[in-house]
C-alpha positions as CSV (number, residue, x, y, z in Angstrom):
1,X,-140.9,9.3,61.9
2,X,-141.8,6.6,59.5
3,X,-140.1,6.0,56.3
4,X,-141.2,4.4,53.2
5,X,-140.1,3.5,50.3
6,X,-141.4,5.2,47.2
7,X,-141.2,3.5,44.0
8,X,-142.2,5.3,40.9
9,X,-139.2,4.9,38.7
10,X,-139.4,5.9,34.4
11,X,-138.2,3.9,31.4
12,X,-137.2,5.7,28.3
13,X,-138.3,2.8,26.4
14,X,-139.6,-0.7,26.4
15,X,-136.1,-2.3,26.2
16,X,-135.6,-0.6,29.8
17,X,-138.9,-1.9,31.7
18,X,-137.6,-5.5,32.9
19,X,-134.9,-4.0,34.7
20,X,-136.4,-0.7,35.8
21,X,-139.2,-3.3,37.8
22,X,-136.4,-5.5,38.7
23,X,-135.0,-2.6,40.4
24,X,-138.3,-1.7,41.8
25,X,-138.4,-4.9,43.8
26,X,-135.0,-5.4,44.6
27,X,-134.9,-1.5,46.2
28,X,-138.2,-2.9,47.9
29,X,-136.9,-5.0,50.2
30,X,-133.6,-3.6,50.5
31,X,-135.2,-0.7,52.0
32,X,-138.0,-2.5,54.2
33,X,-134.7,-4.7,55.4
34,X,-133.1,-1.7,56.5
35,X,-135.9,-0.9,58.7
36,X,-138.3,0.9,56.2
37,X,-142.1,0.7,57.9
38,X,-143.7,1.2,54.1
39,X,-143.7,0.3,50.2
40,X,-145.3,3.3,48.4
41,X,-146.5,2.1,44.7
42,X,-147.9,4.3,42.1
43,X,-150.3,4.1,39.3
44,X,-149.8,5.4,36.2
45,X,-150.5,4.1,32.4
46,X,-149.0,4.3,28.9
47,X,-147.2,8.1,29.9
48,X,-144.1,6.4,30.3
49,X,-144.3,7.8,34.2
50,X,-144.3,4.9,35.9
51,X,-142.3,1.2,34.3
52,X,-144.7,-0.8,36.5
53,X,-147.8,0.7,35.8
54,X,-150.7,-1.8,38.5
55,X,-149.8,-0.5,42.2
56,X,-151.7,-3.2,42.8
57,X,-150.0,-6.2,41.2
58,X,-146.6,-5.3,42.7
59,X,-148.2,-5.2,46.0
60,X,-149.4,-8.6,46.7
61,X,-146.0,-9.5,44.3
62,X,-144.2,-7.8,47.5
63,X,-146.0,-8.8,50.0
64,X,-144.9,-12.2,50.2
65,X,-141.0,-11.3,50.2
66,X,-140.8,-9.0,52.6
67,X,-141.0,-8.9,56.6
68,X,-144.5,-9.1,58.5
69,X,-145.7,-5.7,59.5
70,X,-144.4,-3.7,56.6
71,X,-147.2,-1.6,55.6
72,X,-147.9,-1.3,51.6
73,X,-148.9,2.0,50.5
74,X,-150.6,2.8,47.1
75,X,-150.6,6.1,46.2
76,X,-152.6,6.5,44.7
77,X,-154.9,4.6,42.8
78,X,-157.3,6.8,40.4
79,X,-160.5,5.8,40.8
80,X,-162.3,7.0,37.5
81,X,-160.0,5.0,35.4
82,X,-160.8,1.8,37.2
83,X,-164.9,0.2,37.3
84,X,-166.1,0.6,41.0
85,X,-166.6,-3.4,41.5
86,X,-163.6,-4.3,40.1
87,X,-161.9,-1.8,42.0
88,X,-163.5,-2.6,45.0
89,X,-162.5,-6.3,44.6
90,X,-159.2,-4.8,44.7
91,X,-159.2,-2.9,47.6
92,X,-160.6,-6.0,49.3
93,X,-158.1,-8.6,48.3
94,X,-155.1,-6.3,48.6
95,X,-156.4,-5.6,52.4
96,X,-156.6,-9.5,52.2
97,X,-153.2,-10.1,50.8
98,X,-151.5,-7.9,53.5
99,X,-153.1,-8.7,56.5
100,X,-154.6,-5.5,56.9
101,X,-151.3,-3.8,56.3
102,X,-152.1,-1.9,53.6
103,X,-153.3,2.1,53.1
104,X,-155.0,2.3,50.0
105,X,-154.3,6.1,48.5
106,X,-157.1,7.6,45.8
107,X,-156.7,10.6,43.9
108,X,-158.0,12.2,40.6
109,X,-154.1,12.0,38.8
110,X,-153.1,14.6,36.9
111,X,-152.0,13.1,33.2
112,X,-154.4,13.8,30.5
113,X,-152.9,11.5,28.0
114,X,-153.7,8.2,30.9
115,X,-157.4,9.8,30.7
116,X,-157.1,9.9,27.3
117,X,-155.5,5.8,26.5
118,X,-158.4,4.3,28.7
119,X,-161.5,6.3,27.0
120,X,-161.8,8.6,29.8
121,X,-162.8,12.7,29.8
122,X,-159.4,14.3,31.7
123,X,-161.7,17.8,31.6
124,X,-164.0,16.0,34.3
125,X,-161.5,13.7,36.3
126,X,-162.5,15.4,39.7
127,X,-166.2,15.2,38.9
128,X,-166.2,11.5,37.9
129,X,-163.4,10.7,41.0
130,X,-166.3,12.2,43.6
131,X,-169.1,9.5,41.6
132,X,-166.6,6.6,41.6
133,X,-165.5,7.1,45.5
134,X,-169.5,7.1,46.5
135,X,-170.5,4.2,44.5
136,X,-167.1,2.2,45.8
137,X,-168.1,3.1,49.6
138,X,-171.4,2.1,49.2
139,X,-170.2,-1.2,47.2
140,X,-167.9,-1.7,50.0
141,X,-170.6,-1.6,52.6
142,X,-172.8,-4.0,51.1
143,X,-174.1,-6.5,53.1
144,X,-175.5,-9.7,52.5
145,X,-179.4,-9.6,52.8
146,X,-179.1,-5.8,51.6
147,X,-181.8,-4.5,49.0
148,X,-179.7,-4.6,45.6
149,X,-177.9,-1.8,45.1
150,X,-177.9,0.0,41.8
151,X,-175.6,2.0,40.4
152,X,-174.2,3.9,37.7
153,X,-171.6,6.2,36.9
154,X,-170.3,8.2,33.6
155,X,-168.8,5.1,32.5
156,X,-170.2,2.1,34.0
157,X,-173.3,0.3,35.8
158,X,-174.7,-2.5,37.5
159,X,-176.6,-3.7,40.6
160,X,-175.0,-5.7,43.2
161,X,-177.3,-8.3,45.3
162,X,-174.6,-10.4,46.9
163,X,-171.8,-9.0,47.7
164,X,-168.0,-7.9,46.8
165,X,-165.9,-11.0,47.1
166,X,-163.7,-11.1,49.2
167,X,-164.4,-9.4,52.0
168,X,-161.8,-6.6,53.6
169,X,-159.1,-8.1,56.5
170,X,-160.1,-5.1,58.5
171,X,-163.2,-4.6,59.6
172,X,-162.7,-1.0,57.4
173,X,-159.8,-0.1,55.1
174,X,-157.2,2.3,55.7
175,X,-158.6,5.0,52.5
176,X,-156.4,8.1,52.0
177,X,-156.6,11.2,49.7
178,X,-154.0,12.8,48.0
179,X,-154.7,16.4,48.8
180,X,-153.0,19.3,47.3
181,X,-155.2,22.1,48.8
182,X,-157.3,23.2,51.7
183,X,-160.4,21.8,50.6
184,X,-159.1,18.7,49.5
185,X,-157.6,18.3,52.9
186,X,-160.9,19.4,55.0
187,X,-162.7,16.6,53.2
188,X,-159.8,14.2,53.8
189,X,-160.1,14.4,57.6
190,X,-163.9,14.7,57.9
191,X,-164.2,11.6,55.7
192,X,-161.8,9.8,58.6
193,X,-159.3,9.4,55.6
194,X,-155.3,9.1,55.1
195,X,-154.3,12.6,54.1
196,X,-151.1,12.0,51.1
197,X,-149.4,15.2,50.1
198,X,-146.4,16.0,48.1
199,X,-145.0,18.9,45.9
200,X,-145.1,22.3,47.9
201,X,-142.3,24.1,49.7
202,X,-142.3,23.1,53.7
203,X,-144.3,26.1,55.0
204,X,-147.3,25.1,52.7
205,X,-147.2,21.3,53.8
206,X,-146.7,22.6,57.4
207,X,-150.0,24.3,57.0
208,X,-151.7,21.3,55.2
209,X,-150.9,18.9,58.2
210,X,-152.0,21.7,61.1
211,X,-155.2,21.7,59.2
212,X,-155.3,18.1,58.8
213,X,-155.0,17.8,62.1
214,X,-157.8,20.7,63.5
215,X,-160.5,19.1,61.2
216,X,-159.8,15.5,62.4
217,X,-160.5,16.4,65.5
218,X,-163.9,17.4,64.4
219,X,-164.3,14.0,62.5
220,X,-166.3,11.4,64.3
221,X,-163.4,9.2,64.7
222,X,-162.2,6.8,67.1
223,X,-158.6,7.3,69.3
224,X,-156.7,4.7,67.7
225,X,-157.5,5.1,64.1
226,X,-157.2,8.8,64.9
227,X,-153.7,8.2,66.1
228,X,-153.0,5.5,63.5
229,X,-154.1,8.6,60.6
230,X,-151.7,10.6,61.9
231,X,-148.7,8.7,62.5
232,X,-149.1,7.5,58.9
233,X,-150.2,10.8,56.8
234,X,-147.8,11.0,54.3
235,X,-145.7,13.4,52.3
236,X,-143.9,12.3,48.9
237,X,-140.3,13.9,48.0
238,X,-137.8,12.4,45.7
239,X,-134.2,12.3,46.9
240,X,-131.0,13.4,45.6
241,X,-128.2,12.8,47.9
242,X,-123.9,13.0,46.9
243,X,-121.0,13.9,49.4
244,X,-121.7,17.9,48.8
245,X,-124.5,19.9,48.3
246,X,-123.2,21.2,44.7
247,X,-122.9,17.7,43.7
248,X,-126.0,16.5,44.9
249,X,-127.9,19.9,43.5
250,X,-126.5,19.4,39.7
251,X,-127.2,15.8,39.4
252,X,-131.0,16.6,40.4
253,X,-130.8,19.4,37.7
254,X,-129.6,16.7,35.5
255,X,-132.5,15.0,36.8
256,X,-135.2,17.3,36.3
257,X,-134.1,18.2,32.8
258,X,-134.4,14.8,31.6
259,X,-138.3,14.2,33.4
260,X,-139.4,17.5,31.9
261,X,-138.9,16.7,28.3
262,X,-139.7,12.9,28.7
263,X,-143.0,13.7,30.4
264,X,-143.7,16.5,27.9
265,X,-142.9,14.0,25.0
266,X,-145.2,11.2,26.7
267,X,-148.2,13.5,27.1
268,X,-147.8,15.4,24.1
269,X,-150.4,13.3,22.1
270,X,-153.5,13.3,20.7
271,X,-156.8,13.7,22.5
272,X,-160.3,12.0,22.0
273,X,-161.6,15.1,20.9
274,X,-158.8,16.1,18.5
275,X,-158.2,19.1,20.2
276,X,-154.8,18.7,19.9
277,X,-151.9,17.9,23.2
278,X,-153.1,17.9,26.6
279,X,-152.2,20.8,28.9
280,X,-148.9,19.9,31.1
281,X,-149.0,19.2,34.9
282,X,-149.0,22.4,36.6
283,X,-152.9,23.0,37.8
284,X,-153.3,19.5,38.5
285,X,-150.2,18.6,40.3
286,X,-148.8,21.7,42.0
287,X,-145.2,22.2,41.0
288,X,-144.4,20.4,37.8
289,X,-140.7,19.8,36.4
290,X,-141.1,22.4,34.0
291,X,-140.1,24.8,36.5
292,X,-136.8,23.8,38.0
293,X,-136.0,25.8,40.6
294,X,-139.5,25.0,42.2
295,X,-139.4,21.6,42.3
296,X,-135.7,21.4,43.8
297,X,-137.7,23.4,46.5
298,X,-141.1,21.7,46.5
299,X,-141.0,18.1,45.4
300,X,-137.0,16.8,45.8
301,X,-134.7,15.9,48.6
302,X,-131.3,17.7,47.8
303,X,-127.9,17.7,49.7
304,X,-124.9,16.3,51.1
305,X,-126.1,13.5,53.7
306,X,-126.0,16.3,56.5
307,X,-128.4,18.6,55.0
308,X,-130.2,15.7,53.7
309,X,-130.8,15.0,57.4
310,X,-131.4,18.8,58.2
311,X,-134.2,18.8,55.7
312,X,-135.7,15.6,57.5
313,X,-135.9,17.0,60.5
314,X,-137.4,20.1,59.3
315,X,-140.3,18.4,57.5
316,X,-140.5,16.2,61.4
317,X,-141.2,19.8,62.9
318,X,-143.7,20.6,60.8
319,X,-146.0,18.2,62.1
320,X,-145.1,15.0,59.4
321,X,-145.1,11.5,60.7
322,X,-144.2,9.2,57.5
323,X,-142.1,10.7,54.7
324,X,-142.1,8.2,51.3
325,X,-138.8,9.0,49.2
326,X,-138.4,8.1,45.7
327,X,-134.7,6.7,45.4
328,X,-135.6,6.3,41.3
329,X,-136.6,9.1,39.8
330,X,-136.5,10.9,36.5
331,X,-135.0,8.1,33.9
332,X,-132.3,7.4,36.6
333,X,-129.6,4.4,35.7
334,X,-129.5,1.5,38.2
335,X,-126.2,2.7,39.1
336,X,-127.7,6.4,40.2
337,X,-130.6,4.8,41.7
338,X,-129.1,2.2,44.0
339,X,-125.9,4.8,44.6
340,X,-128.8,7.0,45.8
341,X,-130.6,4.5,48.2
342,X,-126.9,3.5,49.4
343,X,-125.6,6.5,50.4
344,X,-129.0,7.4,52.3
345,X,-129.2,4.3,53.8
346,X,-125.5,4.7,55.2
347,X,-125.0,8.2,56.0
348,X,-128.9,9.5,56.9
349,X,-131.2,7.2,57.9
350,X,-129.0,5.7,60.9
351,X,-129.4,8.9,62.4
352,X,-133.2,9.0,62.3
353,X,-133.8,4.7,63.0
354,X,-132.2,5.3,66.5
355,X,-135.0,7.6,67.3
356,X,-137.7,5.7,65.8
């Protein structure tokens, strides 16, 4: 199984952000010199959800420091907040950057007051994710000599009769979804796409990855990216590990407490359309924080190191090749974070790098 590192850590306010993406990096390659395959960034903007906000930034900042072959993950990028050339330059140079190492996650997000900071409609973010991802394949695609392309979306357009600069490392980018139900993960696979998951119990992300796997093998795709896809299909938990499972259990209640009212305080603001706060997490993301004994289930990592280890091995036998932890989660101190990434790092994941 591969593991990556999952950084999405919070700040409760500005005076916290240099060390909170300090800690970020340092955790980076602390983890990736342990033996870590991955580097899993996030996106996220003026929620107070994620310190570092550009995924893509602190990639090709990484990617330089740490050891050839480490694969970056960003998951996810969301595409209607971004304009498809500029976005597509991204994708490019990041695949550029890397070497190719580099799976570049897209999803619609699930924060209404993000929508909200960069003009966007949060009531149509699946709609407007669908028109961005066309017009970026098709930008992508371009050729040289091509008829111009035009194009247009809610927010944006242009023609392109050149091309996107610079050009990909790979002949085609590693593209994943983050999928949180059947449909999204049918058009995953048949698209020859990543599948990303996170936050549902194991039986449910058993399921996902069975179906993951039956529609891929409809999807005109060939051996070795189809092996590649799912060795490297992903599924998000944040961790919580102390010497017993009480311990462990109360500090990620802690935990949980303190994302729930900071996230409901962050997106508790005004809308474009002065219809008052935005509606909380729950639809768009699955299990939210709001609901505690759900997400200790759905979305976490809890336990002594040994059933920290069961709990791996479990989500192994339900058909998962790459788990991303979050050491840094919910407005954690240094001291929490980095006691968390120790103690896994001493006590679990010797018992899994053996096997790799």
């Amino acid at each position: 199984m591969h593991f990556t590192i999952y950084t999405n850590p919070q700040t409760q306010g500005p005076e916290g952000d240099l060390e909170q993406i300090e800690l970020s990096i340092s955790q980076a390659i602390r983890a990736t010199e342990a033996g870590f395959d991955g580097i899993a960034l996030t996106e996220h903007h003026a929620s107070g959800y994620n310190t570092f906000g550009d995924n893509v930034m602190m990639a090709a900042h990484l990617a330089p420091q740490v050891r050839k072959g480490v694969r970056f993950i960003l998951a996810i990028l969301v595409p209607p907040l971004h304009h498809p050339m500029r976005l597509a330059q991204q994708c490019n140079l990041i695949d550029m950057l890397t070497r190719g190492n580099v799976i570049i996650g897209m999803g619609a997000g699930g924060s209404p007051l993000e929508y909200h900071s960069i003009g966007r409609d949060p009531k149509r973010r699946h709609d407007h994710m669908m028109e961005v991802l066309d017009v970026l394949e098709r930008l992508l695609a371009f050729k040289p000599g091509d008829p111009p392309y035009r194009w247009k979306t809610a927010y944006e357009e242009g023609i392109l009769s050149t091309r996107v600069m610079p050009t990909s490392f790979l002949p085609k980018l590693r593209l994943a979804r983050a999928a949180q139900n059947d449909q999204g993960v049918i058009w995953t696979a048949q698209k020859g796409w990543y599948l990303m998951t996170a936050r549902a119990p194991i039986e449910e992300i058993a399921h996902r990855f069975k179906l993951y796997r039956t529609e891929l093998d409809k999807a005109p795709v060939d051996a070795a990216r189809k092996a590649d896809m799912l060795e490297w299909s992903s599924l998000a938990r944040q961790l919580v590990i102390d010497e017993t499972d009480a311990k462990a259990e109360a500090h990620a209640r802690r935990i949980i407490e303190r994302l729930a009212d900071g996230v409901k305080r962050s997106w508790s603001a005004p809308t474009l359309d002065g219809a008052g706060a935005p509606s909380f997490t729950k639809a768009h993301l699955g299990i939210s924080a709001e609901d505690p004994d759900a997400f200790l289930k759905g979305a976490m990592l809890v336990g002594s190191p040994a059933t920290v280890a069961a709990k791996l091995e479990e989500i192994r036998a339900a058909g998962v090749g790459h788990i991303k932890i979050c050491f840094n989660y919910g407005y954690m101190s240094r001291a929490e974070a980095d006691r968390n990434l120790d103690l896994f790092l001493s006590e679990v994941y010797p018992r899994f790098k053996t096997k790799a």
